[in-house]
N, C-alpha and C positions, 0 to 999 in steps of 0.2 A: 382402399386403405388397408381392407383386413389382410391382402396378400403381400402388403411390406412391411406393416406395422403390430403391433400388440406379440410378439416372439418373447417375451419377458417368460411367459412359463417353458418354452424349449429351448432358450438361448440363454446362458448363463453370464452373467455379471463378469467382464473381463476387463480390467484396468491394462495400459501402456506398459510395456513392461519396466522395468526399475534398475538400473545396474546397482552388479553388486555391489554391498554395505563395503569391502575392504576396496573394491577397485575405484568405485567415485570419494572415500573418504582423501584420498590424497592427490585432488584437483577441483577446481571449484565449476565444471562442466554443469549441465543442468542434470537430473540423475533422472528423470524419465523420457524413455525413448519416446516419440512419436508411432500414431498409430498407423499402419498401411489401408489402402483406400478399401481390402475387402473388409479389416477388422470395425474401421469407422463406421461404415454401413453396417452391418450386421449390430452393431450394440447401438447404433441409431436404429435398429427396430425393434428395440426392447419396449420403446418408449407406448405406453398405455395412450397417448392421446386424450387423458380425459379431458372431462367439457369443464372441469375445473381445475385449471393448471396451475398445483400450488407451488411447481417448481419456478413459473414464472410472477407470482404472487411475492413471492419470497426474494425476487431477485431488486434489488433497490434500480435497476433501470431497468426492470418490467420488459427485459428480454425475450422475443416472441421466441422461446426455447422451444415448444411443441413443432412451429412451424418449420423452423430451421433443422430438427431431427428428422423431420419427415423428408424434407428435401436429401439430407445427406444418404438417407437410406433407397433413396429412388435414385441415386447417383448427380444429381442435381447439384453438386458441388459450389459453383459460382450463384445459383440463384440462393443458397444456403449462407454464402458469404453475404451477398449483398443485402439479405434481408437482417445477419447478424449486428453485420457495420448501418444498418440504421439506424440503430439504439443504442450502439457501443461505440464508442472512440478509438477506443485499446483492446478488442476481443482478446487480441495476442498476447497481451498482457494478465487479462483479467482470465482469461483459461487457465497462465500458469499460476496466478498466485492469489485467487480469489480463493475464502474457506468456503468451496464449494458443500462442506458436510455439515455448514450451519446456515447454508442459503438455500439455492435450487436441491442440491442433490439431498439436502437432508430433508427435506420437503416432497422427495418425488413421493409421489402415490403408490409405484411400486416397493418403494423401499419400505413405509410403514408395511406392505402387507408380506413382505418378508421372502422376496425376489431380490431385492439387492438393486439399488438405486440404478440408474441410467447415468452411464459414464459423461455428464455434460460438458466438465471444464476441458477433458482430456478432447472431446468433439470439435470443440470452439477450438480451440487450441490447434488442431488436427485441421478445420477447413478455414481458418486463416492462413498458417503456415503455406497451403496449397493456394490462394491466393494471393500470395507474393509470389512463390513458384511461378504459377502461371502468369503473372503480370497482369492480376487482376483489380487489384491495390491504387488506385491512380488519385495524385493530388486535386485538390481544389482547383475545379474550374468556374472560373466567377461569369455572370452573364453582364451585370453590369454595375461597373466599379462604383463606388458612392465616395464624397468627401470628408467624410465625418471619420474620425478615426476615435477608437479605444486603445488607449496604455490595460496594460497586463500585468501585476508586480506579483510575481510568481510562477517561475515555467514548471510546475508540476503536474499533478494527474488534473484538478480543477482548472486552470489557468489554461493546459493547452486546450482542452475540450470545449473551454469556452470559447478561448480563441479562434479556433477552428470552423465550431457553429455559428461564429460572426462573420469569418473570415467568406464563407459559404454562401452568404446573407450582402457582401460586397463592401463589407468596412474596410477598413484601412487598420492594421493590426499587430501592434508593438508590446513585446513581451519582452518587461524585466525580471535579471534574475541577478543574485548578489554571487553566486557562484558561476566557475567557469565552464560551464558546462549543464544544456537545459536538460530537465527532465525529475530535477528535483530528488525523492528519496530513491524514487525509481532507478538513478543513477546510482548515488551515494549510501543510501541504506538500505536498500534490498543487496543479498551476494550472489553472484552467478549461478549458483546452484541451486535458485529459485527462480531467476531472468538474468539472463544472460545480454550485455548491456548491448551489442549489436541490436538486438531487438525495438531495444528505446532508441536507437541512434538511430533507425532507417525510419521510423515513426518522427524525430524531429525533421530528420531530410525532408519526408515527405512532405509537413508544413511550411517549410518554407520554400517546395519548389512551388506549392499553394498560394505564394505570396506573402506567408507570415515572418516578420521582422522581429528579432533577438537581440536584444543590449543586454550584453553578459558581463560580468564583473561589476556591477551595479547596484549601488547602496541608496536607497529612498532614507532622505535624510541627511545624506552626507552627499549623495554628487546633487540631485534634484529633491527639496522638499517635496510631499505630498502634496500642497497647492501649487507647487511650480510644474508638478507635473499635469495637473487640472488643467492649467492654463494651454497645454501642450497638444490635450486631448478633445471632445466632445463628451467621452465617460472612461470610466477608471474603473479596473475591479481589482481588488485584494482579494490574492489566494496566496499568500505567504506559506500555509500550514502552520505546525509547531513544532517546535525545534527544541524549546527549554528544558534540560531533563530534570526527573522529579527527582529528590533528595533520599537519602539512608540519612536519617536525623540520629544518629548512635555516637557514642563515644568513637573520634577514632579515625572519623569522617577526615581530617585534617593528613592524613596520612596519600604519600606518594605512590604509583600506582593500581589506582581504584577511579575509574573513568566512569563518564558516561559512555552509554550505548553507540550511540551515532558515533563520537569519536573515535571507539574502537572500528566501525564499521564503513565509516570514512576512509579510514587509513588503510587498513584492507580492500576495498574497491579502487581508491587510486592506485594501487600498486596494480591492483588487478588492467588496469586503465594505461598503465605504465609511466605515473607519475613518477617522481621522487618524491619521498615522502619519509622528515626528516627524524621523526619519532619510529616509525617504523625499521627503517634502514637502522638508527641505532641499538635496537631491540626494543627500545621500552611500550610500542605498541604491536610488537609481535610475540605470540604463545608459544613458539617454537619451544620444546622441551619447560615448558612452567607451569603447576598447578594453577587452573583457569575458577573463578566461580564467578555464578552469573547470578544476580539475584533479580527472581522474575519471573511472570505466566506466561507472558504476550510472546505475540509471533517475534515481537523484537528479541525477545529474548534464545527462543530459538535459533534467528539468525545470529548469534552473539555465539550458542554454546557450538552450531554446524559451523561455523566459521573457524572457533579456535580450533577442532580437533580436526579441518583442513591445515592448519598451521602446524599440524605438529605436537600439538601441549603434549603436557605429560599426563597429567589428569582435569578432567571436566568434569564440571560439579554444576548445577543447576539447585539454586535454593526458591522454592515455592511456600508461601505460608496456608496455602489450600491446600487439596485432596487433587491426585489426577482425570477424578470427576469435574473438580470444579477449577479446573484454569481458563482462562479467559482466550489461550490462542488457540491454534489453529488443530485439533486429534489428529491428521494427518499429519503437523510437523512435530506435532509431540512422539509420533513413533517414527518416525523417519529417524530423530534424535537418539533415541533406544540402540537403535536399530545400530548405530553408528558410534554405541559406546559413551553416550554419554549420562551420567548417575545422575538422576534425582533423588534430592535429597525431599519429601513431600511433608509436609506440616511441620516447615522450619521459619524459623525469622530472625533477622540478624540483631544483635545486641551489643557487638561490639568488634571495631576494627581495633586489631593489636599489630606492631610492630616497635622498630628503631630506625622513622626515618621513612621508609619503603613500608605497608603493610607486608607482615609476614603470617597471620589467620586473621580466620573471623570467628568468631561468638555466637554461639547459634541457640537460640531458643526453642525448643518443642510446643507446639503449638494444638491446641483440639477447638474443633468446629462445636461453636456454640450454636445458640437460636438465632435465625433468619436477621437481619441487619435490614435498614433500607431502603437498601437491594434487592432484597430477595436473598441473597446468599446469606449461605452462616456465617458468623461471626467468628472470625479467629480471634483465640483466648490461647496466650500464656500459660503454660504447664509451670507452676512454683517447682525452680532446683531444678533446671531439666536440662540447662544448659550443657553447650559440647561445645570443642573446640577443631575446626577445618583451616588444616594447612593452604596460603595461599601467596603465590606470588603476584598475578593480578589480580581485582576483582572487578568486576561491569556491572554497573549499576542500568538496569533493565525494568525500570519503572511504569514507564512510559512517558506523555512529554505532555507539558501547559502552554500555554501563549505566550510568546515575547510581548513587552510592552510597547506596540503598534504606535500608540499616539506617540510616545518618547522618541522611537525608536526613527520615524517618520516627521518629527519635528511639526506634530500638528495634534496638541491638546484639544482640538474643537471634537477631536472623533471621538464619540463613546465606547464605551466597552460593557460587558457584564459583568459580574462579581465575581465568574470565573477567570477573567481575561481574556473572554473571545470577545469578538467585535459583537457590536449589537447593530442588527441590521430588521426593517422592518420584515415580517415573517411571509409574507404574500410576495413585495416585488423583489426584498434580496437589498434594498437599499437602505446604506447607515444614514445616520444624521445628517451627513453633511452631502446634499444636492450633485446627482449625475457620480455619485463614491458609491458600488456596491460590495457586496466582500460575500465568498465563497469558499467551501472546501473545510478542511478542517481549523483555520482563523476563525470560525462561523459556529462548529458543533462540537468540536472537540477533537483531541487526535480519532482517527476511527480508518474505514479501509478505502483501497484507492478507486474501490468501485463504488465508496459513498460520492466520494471527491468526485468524479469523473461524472457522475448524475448532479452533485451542484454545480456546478459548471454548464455545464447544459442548460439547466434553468434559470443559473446567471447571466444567460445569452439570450435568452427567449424575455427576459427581465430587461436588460440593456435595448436589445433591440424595441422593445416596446415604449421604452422612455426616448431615445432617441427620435422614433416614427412619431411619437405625442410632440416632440420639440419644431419639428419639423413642420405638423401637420401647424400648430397654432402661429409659423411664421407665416405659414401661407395664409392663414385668416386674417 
């Protein structure tokens, strides 16, 4: 090990490299290159090996990270994939848009001691990529088919992952999804310049050359209730996510052009996708030459401000009511954003949409970080008379999102839910109220990231399968 591994004190910290700020701001390509097979190895032997791996402690599917570095640095590429994709669904995903600087890599042990993390996500990312290359990547092959099948209402990051670990297991395996096209935000609200949607698209091929079945355009509720889909299945699992975006409760609200997130981010990927898309095409959901402001921390919101100033705006405003200490997304897309021209405005909060009709500003309030709230974070406090006012032609409301109302929505009041609006499901098997219905992903814990979803999903399949093999075992008695 010592002569491939531990290089962290003579091998310096080398990220992919980046195109430049002015050349990727006008196309939505992904903006970091890939690594070459000497760079990969070589920052694959940065990695210290300790006997306590808090880069993979920190990783919500407990990715054998140590092991898969050590392979990539002995050139061991395929056994570095396959031991990756045993614990991941989506490596190729989750390399490019995991906040690797608040999971593994801000965890590595070299990075506290002040070497400079181990480039993990840009690695994964780097020996997946080479296993599609090589034609290493191969669907589901079942040994022996079973007759029980699971309904899916959700083809996102939870939904497929469980699918797939069922699929694996020899179910029979039907994914609903109310849009035309599976893959969920991964499609629709990420923008290529973070996953680039070939990526999700050779990921759904590969499930169903697996054998996994897709009914797209599909409403629970309106084409099949929730129990008529029961009836259809042996078990069910809800992984919807959340969609509802949260409110600007201001004067003002009532004004034309001031969107949610997803909708702006929608219409820009389908076009990207080569829809028509009939808000967009008119202008009203394109920034081409319009003052943009995005109110918001989260990585959505990042995708909001990197997307408009691909369009062209004329100016891009980001309103945050914290400190650039304390935002909630991702430090890496917060200077990517910088980087690419876009101002934040920091300890602001809005007070009021003005216009005639169309908003034409907003009302901004100055804002100072009080005592600990909680959360643990300080508490924004209102500065008395601090107000300003930012010209705007659109505004995107970049909140983040709550739970659609599932039992309505699904046409079955029997489901419970919590006080937040996620499903309540028991905490051990993943199962709601209602007998052989489990629900997964962020329906279940809140909005959160696609590497949480992709690990509940997993254990809604390890959950399922268990209740099915119990249903089974007790007809044989």
């Amino acid at each position: 090990m010592a002569e491939k591994m531990l290089k962290f004190v003579d091998t310096i910290k080398e990220n992919p490299l980046k195109r430049d700020k002015i050349e990727r701001k006008v196309d939505f390509d992904e903006i970091y290159e890939e690594f070459i097979n000497e760079k990969a190895s070589k920052q694959s032997s940065r990695c210290s090996q300790c006997g306590v791996p808090f880069c993979q402690v920190h990783c919500p599917l407990s990715n054998n990270i140590p092991d898969w570095l050590k392979l990539t640095a002995e050139g061991r590429l395929e056994d570095a994939y396959q031991l990756s994709q045993s614990t991941n669904n989506m490596p190729e995903v989750c390399g490019r848009i995991c906040p690797q600087d608040r999971l593994c890599e801000g965890n590595c042990v070299i990075e506290q001691s002040g070497h400079g993390t181990v480039t993990i996500g840009s690695i994964e990312k780097y020996i997946t990529e080479t296993a599609w290359d090589k034609g290493w990547v191969k669907p589901v092959t079942v040994a022996e088919e079973l007759n029980q099948s699971i309904g899916i209402i959700g083809a996102g990051p939870a939904g497929l992952a469980c699918g797939e670990e069922l699929r694996k297991k020899g179910y029979q395996i039907t994914i609903y999804d109310r849009y035309d096209r599976a893959g969920g935000l991964l499609i629709y609200g990420i923008p290529n310049f973070k996953l680039e949607k070939h990526v999700v698209n050779r990921r759904i091929k590969l499930l169903k050359d697996g054998g996994i079945n897709f009914v797209l355009n599909f409403e629970v509720g309106k084409d099949l209730t929730l129990n008529e889909l029961r009836k259809k299945h042996d078990a069910i699992l809800i992984a919807t996510g959340v969609y509802k975006p949260r409110e600007v409760n201001v004067p003002g609200s009532h004004l034309k052009n001031i969107f949610p997130a997803m909708e702006f981010l929608t219409a820009s990927n389908r076009k990207g996708l080569g829809d028509k898309v009939e808000m967009f095409d008119n202008g009203t959901l394109d920034a081409k030459e319009k003052d943009i402001i995005v109110i918001g921390g989260g990585d959505t919101a990042m995708d909001c401000v990197r997307t408009s100033i691909r369009q062209n705006a004329k100016s891009v405003k980001c309103i945050y009511r914290r400190d650039k200490e304390n935002m909630p997304g991702s430090a890496r897309e917060v200077a990517n954003a910088e980087e690419e021209g876009i101002e934040f405005i920091w300890l602001s909060n809005p007070k009021e949409f003005r216009g005639n009709g169309n908003v034409q500003s907003l009302v901004v309030n100055k804002i100072k970080l009080g005592d600990p709230d909680e959360s643990g974070r300080r508490k924004p406090i209102v500065q008395k008379n601090s107000e300003f006012e930012i010209k705007a032609d659109i505004v995107i409301k970049a909140l983040g999102f709550d739970p659609e109302e599932i039992p309505l929505l699904f046409n079955e009041n029997r489901l419970q839910t919590t006080k937040w609006g996620t499903i309540k499901t028991n905490f051990d098997t993943m199962e709601t109220n209602i007998p052989g219905v489990f629900a997964a992903g962020d329906i279940v814990r809140g909005a959160s990231l696609v590497v949480w979803a992709i690990k509940d999903g997993r254990d809604a399949a390890a959950s399922i399968d268990n209740y099915l093999q119990s249903k089974k075992n007790k007809k044989v008695a």
